[in-house]
CHARMM internal coordinates of N, CA and C (Angstrom, degrees):
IC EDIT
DIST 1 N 1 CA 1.4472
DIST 1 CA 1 C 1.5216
ANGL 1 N 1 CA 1 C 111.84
DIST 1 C 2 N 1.0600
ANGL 1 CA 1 C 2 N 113.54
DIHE 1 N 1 CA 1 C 2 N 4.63
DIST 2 N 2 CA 2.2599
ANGL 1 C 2 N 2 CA 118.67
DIHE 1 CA 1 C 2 N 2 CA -171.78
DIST 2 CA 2 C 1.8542
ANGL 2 N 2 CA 2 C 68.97
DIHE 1 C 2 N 2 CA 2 C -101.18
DIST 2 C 3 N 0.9494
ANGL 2 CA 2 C 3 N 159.10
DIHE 2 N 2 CA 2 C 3 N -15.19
DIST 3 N 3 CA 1.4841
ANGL 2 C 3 N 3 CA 131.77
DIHE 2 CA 2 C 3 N 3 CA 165.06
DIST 3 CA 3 C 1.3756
ANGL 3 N 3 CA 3 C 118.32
DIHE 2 C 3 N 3 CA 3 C -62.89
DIST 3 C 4 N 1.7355
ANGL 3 CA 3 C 4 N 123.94
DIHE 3 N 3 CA 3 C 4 N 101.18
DIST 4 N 4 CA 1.6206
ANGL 3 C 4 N 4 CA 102.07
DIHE 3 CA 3 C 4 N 4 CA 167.18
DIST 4 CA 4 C 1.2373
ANGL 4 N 4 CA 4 C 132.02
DIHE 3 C 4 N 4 CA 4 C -32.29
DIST 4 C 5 N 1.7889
ANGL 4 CA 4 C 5 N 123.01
DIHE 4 N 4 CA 4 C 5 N 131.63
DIST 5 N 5 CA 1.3307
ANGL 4 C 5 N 5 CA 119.56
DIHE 4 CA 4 C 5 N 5 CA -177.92
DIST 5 CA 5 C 1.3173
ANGL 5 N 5 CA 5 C 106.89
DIHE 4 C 5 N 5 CA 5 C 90.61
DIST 5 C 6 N 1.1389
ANGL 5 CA 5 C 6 N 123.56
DIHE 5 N 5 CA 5 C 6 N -22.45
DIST 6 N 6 CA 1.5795
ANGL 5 C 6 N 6 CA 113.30
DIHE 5 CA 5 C 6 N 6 CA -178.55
DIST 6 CA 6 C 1.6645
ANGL 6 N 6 CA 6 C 106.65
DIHE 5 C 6 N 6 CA 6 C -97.81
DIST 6 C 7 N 1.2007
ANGL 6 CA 6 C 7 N 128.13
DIHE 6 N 6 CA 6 C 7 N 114.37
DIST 7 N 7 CA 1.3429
ANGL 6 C 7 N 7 CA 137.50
DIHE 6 CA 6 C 7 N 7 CA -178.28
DIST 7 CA 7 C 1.5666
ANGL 7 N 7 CA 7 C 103.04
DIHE 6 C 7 N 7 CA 7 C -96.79
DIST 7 C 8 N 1.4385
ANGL 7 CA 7 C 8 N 97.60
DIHE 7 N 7 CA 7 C 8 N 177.16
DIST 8 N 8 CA 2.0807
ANGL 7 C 8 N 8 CA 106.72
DIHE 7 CA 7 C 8 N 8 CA 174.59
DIST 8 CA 8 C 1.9660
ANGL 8 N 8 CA 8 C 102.85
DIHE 7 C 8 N 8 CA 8 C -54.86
DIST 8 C 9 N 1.0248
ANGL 8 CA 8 C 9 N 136.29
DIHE 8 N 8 CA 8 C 9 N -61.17
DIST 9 N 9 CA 1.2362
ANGL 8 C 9 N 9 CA 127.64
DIHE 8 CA 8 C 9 N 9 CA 165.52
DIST 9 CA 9 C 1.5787
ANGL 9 N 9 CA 9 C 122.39
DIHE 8 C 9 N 9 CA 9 C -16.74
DIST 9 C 10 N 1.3305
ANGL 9 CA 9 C 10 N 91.91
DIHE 9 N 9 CA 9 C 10 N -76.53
DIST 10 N 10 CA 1.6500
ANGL 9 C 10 N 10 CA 91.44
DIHE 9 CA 9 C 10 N 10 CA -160.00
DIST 10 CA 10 C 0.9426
ANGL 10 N 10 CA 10 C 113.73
DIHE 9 C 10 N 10 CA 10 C -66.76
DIST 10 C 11 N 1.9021
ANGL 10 CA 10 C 11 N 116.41
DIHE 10 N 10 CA 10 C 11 N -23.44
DIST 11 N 11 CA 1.1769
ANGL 10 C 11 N 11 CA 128.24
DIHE 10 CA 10 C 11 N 11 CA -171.33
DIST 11 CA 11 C 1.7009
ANGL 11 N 11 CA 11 C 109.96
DIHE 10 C 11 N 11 CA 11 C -52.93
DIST 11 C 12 N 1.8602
ANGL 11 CA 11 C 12 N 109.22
DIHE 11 N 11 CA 11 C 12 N -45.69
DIST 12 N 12 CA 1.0149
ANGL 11 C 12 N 12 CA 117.35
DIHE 11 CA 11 C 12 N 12 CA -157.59
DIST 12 CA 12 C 1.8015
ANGL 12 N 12 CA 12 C 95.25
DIHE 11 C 12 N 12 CA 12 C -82.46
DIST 12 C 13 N 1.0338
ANGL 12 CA 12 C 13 N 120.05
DIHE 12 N 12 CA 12 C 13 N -22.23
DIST 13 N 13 CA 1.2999
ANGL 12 C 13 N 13 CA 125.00
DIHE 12 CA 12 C 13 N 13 CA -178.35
DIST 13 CA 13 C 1.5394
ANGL 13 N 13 CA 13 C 117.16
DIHE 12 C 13 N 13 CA 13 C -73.26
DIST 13 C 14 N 1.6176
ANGL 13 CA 13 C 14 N 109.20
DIHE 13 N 13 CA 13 C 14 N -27.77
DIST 14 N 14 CA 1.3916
ANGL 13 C 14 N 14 CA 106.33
DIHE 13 CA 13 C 14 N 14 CA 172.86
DIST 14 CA 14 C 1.5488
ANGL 14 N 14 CA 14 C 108.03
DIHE 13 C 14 N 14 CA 14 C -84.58
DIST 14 C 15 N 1.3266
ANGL 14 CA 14 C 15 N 110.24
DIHE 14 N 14 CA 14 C 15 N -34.29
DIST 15 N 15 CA 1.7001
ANGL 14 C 15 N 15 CA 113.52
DIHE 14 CA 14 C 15 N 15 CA 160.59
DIST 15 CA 15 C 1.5683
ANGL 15 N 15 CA 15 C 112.16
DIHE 14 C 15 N 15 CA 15 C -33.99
DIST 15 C 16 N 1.4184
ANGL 15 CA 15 C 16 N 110.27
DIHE 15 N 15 CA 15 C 16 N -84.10
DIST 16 N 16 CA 1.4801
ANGL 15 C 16 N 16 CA 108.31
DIHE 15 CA 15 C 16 N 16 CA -174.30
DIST 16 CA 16 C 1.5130
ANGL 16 N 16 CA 16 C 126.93
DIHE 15 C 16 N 16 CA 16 C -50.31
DIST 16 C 17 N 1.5076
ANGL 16 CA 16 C 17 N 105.73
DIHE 16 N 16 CA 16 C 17 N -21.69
DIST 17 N 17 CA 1.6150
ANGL 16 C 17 N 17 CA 106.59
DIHE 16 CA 16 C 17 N 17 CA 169.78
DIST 17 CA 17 C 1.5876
ANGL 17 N 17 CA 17 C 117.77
DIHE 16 C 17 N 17 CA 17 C -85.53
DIST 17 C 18 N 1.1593
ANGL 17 CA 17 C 18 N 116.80
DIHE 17 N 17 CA 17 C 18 N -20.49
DIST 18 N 18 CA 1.6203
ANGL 17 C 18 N 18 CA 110.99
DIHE 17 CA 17 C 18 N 18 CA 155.21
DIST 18 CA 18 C 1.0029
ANGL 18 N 18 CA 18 C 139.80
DIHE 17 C 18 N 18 CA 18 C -34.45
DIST 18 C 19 N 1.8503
ANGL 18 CA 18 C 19 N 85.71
DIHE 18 N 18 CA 18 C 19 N -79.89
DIST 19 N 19 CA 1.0152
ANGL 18 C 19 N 19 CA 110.54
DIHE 18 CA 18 C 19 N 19 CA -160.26
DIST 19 CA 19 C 1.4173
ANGL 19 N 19 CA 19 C 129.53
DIHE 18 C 19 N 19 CA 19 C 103.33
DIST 19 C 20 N 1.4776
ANGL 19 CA 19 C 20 N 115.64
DIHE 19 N 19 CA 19 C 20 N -135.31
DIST 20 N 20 CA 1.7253
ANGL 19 C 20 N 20 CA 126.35
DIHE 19 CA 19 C 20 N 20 CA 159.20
DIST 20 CA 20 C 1.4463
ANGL 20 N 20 CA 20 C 118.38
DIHE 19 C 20 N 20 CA 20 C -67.98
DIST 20 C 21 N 1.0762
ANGL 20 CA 20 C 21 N 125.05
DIHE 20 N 20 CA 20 C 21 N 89.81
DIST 21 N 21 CA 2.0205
ANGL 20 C 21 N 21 CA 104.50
DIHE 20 CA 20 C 21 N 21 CA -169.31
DIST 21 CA 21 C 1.1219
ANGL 21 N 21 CA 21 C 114.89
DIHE 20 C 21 N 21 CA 21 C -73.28
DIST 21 C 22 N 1.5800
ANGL 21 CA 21 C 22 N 112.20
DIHE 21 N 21 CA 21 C 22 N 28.19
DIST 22 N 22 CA 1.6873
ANGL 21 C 22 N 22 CA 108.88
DIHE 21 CA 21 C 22 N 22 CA -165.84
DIST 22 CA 22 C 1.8769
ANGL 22 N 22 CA 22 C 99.14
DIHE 21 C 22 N 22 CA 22 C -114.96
DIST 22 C 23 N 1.6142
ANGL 22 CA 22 C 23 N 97.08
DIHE 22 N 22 CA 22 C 23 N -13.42
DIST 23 N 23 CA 1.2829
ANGL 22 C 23 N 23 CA 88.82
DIHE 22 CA 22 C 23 N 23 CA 172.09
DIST 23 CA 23 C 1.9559
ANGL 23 N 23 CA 23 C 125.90
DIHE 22 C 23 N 23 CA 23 C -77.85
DIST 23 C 24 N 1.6719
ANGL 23 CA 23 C 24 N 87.02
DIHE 23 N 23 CA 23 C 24 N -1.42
DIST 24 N 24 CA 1.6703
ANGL 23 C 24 N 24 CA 87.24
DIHE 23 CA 23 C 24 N 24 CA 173.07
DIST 24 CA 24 C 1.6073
ANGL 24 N 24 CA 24 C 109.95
DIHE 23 C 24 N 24 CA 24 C -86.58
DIST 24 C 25 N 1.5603
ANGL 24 CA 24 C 25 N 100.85
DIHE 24 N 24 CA 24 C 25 N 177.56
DIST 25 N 25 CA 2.0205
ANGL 24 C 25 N 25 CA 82.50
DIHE 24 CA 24 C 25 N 25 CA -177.13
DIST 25 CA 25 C 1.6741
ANGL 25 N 25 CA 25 C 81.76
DIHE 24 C 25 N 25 CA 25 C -112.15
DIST 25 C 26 N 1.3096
ANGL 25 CA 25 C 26 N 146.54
DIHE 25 N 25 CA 25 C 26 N -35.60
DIST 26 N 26 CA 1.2677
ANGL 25 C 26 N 26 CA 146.17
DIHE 25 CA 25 C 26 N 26 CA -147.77
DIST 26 CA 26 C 1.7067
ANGL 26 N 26 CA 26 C 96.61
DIHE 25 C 26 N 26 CA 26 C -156.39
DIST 26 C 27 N 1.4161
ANGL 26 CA 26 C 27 N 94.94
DIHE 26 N 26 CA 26 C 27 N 151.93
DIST 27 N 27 CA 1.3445
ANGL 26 C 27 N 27 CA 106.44
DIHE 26 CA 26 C 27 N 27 CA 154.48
DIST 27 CA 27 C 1.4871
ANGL 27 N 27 CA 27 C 157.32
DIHE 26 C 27 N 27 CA 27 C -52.37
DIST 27 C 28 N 1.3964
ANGL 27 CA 27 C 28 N 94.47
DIHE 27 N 27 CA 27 C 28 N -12.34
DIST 28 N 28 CA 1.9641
ANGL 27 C 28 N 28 CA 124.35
DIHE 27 CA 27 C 28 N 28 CA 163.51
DIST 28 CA 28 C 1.7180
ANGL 28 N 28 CA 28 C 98.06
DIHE 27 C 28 N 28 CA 28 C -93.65
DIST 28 C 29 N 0.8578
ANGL 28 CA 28 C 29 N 147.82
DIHE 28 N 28 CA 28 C 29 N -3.62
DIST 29 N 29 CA 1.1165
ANGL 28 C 29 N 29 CA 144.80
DIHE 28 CA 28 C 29 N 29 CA 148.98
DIST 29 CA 29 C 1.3682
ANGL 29 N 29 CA 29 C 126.63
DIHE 28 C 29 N 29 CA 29 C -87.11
DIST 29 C 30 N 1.4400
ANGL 29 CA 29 C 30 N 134.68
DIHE 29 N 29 CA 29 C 30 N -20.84
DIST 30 N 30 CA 1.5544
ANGL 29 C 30 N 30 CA 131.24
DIHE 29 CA 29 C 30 N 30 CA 129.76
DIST 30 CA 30 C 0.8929
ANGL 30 N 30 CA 30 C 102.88
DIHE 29 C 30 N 30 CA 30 C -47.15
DIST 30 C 31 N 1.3110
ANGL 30 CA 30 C 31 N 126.32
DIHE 30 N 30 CA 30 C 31 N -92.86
DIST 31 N 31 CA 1.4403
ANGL 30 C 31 N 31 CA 116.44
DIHE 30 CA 30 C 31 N 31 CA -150.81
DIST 31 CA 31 C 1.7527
ANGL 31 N 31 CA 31 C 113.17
DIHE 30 C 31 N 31 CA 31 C -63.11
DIST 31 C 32 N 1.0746
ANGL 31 CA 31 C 32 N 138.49
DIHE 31 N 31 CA 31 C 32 N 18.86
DIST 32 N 32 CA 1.0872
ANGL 31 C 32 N 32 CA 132.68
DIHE 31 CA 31 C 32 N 32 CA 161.50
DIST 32 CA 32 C 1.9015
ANGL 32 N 32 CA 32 C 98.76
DIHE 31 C 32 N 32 CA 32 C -82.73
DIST 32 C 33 N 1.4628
ANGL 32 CA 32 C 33 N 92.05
DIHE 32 N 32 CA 32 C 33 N -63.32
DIST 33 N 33 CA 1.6212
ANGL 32 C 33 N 33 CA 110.24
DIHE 32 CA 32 C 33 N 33 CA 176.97
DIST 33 CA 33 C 1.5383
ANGL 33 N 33 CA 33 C 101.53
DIHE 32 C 33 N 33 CA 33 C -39.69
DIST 33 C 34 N 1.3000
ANGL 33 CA 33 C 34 N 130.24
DIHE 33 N 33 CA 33 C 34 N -66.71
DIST 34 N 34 CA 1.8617
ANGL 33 C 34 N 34 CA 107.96
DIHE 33 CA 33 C 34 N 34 CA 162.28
DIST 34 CA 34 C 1.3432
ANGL 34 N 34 CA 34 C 140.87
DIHE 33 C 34 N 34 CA 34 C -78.05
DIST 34 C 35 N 1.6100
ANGL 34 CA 34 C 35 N 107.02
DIHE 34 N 34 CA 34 C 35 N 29.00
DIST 35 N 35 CA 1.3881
ANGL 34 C 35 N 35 CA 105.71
DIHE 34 CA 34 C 35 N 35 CA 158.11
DIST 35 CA 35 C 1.6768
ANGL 35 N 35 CA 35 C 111.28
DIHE 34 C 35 N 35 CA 35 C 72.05
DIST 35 C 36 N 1.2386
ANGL 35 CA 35 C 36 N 115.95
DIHE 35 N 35 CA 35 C 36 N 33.17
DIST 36 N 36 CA 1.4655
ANGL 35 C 36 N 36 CA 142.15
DIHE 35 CA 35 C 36 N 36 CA -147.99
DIST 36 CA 36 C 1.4707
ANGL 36 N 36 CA 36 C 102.33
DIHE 35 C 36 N 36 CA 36 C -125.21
DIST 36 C 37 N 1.0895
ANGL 36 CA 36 C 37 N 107.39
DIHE 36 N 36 CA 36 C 37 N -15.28
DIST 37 N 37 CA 1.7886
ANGL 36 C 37 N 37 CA 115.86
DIHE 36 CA 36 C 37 N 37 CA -179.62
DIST 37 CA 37 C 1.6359
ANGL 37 N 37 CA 37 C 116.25
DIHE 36 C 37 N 37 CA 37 C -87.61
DIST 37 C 38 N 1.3525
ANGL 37 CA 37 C 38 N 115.71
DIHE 37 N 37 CA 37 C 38 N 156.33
DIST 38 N 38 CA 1.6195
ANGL 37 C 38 N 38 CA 113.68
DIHE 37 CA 37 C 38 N 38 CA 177.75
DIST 38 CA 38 C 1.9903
ANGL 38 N 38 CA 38 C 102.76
DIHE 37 C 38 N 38 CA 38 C -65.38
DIST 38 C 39 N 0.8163
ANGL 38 CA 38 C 39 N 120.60
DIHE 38 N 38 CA 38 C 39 N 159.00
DIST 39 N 39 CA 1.3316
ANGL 38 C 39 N 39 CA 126.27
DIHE 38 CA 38 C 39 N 39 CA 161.73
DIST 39 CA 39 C 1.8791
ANGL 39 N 39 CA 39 C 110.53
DIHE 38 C 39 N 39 CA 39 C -89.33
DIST 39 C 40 N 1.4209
ANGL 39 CA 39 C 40 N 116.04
DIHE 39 N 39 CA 39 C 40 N 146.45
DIST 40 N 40 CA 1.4337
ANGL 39 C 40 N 40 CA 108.81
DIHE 39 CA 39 C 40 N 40 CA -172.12
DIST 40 CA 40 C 1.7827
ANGL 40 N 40 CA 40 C 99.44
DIHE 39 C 40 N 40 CA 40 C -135.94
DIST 40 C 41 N 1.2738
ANGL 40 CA 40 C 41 N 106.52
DIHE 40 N 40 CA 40 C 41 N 150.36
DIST 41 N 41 CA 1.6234
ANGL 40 C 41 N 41 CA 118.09
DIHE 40 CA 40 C 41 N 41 CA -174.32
DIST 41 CA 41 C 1.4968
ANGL 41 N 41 CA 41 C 100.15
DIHE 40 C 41 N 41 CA 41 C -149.49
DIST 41 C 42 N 1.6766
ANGL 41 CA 41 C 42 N 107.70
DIHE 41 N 41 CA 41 C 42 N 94.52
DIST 42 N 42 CA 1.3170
ANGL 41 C 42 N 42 CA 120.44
DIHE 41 CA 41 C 42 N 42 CA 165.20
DIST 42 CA 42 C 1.7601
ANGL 42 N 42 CA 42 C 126.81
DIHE 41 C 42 N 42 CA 42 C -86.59
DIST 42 C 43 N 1.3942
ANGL 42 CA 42 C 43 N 124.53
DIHE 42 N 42 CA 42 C 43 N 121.21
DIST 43 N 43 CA 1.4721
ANGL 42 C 43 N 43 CA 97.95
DIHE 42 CA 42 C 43 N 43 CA 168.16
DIST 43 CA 43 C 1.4879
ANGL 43 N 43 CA 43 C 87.57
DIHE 42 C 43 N 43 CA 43 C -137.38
DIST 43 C 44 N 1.0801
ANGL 43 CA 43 C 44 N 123.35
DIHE 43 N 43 CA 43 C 44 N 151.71
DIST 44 N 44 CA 1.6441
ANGL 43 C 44 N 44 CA 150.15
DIHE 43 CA 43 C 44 N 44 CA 144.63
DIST 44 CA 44 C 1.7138
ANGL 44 N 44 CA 44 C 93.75
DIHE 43 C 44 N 44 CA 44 C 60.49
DIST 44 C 45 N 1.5661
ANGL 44 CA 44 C 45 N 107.56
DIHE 44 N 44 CA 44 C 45 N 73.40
DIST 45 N 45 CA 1.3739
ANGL 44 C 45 N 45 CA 122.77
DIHE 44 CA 44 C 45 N 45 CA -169.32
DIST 45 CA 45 C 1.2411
ANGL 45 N 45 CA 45 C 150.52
DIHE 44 C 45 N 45 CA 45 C 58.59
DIST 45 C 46 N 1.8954
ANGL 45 CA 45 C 46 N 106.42
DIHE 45 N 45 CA 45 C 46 N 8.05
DIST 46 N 46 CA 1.3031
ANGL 45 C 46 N 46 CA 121.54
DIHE 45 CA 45 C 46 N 46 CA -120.53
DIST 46 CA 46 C 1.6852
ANGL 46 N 46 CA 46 C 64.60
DIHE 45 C 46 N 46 CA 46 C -151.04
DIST 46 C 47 N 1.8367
ANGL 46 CA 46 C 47 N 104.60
DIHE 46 N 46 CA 46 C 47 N 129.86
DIST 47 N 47 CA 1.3573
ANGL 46 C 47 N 47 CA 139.75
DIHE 46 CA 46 C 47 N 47 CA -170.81
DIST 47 CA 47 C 1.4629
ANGL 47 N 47 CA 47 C 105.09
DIHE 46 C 47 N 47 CA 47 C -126.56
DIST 47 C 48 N 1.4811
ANGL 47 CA 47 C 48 N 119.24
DIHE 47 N 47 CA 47 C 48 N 124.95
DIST 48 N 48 CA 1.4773
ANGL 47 C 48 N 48 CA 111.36
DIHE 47 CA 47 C 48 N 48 CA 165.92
DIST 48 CA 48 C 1.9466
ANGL 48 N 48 CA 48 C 92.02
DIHE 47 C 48 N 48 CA 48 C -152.70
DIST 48 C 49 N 1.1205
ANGL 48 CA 48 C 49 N 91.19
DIHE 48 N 48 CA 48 C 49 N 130.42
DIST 49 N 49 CA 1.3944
ANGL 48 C 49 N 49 CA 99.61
DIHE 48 CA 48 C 49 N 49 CA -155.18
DIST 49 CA 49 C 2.4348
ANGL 49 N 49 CA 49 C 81.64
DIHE 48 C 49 N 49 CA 49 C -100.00
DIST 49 C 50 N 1.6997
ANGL 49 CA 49 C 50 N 106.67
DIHE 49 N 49 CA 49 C 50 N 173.90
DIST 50 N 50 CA 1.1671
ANGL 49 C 50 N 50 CA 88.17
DIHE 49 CA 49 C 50 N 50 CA 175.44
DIST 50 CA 50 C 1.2809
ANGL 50 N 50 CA 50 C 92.43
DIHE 49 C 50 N 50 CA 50 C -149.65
DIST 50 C 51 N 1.5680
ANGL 50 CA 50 C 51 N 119.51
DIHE 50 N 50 CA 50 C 51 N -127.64
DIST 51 N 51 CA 1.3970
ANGL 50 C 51 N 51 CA 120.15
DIHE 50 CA 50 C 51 N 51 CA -176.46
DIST 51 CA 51 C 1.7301
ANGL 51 N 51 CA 51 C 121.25
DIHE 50 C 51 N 51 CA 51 C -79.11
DIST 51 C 52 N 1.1590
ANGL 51 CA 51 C 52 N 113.89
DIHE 51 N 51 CA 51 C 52 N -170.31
DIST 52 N 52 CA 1.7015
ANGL 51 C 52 N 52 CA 122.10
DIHE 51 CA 51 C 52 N 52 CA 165.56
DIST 52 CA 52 C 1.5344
ANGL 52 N 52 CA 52 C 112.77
DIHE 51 C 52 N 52 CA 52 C -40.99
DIST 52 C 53 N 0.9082
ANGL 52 CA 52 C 53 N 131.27
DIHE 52 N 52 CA 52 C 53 N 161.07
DIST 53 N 53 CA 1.7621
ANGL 52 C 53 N 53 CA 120.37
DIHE 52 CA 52 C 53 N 53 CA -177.36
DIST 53 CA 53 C 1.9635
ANGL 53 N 53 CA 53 C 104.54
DIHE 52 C 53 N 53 CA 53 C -103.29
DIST 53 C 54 N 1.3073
ANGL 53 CA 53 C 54 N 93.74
DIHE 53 N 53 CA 53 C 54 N -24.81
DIST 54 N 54 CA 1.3727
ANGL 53 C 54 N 54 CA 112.23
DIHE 53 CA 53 C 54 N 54 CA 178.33
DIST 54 CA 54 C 2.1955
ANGL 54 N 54 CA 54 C 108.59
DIHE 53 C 54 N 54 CA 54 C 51.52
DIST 54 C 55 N 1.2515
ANGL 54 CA 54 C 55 N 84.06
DIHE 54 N 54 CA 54 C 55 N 47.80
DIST 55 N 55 CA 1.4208
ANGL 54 C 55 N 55 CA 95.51
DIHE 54 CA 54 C 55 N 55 CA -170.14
DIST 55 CA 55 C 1.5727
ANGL 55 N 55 CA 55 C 97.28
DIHE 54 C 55 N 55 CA 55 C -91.88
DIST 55 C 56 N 1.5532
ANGL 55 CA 55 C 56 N 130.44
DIHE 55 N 55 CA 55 C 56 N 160.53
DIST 56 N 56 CA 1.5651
ANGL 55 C 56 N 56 CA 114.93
DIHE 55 CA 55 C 56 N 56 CA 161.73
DIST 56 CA 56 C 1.7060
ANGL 56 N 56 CA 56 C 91.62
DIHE 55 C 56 N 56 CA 56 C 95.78
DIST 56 C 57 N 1.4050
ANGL 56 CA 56 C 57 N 105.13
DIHE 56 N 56 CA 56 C 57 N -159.66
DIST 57 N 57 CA 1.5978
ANGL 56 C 57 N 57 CA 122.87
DIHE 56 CA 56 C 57 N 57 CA -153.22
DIST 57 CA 57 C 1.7457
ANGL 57 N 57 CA 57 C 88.20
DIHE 56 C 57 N 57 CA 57 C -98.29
DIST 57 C 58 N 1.3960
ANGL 57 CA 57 C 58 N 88.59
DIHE 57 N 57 CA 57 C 58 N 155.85
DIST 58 N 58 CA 1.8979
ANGL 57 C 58 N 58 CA 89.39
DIHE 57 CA 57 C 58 N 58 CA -171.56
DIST 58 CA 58 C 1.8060
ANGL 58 N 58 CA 58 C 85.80
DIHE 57 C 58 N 58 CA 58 C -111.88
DIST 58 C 59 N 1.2627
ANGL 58 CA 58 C 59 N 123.24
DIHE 58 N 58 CA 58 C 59 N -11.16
DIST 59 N 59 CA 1.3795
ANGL 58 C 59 N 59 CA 115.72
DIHE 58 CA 58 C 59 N 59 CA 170.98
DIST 59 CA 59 C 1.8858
ANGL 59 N 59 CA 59 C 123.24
DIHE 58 C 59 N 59 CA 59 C -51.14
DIST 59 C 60 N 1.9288
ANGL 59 CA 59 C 60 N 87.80
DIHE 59 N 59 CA 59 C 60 N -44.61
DIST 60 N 60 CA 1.2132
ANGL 59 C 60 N 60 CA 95.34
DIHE 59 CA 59 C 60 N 60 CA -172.33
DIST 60 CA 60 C 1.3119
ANGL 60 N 60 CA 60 C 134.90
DIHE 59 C 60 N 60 CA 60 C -83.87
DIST 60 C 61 N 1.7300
ANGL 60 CA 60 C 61 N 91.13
DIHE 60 N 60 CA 60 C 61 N -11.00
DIST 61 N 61 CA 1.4368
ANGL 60 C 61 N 61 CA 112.11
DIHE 60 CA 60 C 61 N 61 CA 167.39
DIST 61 CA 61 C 1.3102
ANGL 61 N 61 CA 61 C 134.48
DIHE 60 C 61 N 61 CA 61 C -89.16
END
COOR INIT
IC SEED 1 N 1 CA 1 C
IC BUILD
């Protein structure tokens, strides 16, 4: 809840969509786990990254 915008609600809501936060090792691994990451499409050396992947729980996102 010391996150602006995050009140007792959401707080408890980002709780229950976790879970354990100990099973992540780093913080790019949440947010992969909520679908919080760019999406990427490589072919023949050639990187173009795009939107959110919106993969995971749409609660937590």
């Amino acid at each position: 809840m010391t996150i602006p915008g995050v009140g007792l609600y959401s707080a408890l809501m980002i709780k229950a969509e976790i879970g354990d936060i100990a099973r992540f090792p780093d913080a790019d691994h949440l947010c992969s786990y909520a679908g919080l990451v760019p999406s990427e499409r490589s072919s023949g050396g050639r990187m173009r990254r795009g939107g959110i992947t919106r993969e995971g729980s749409r609660w937590l996102r």
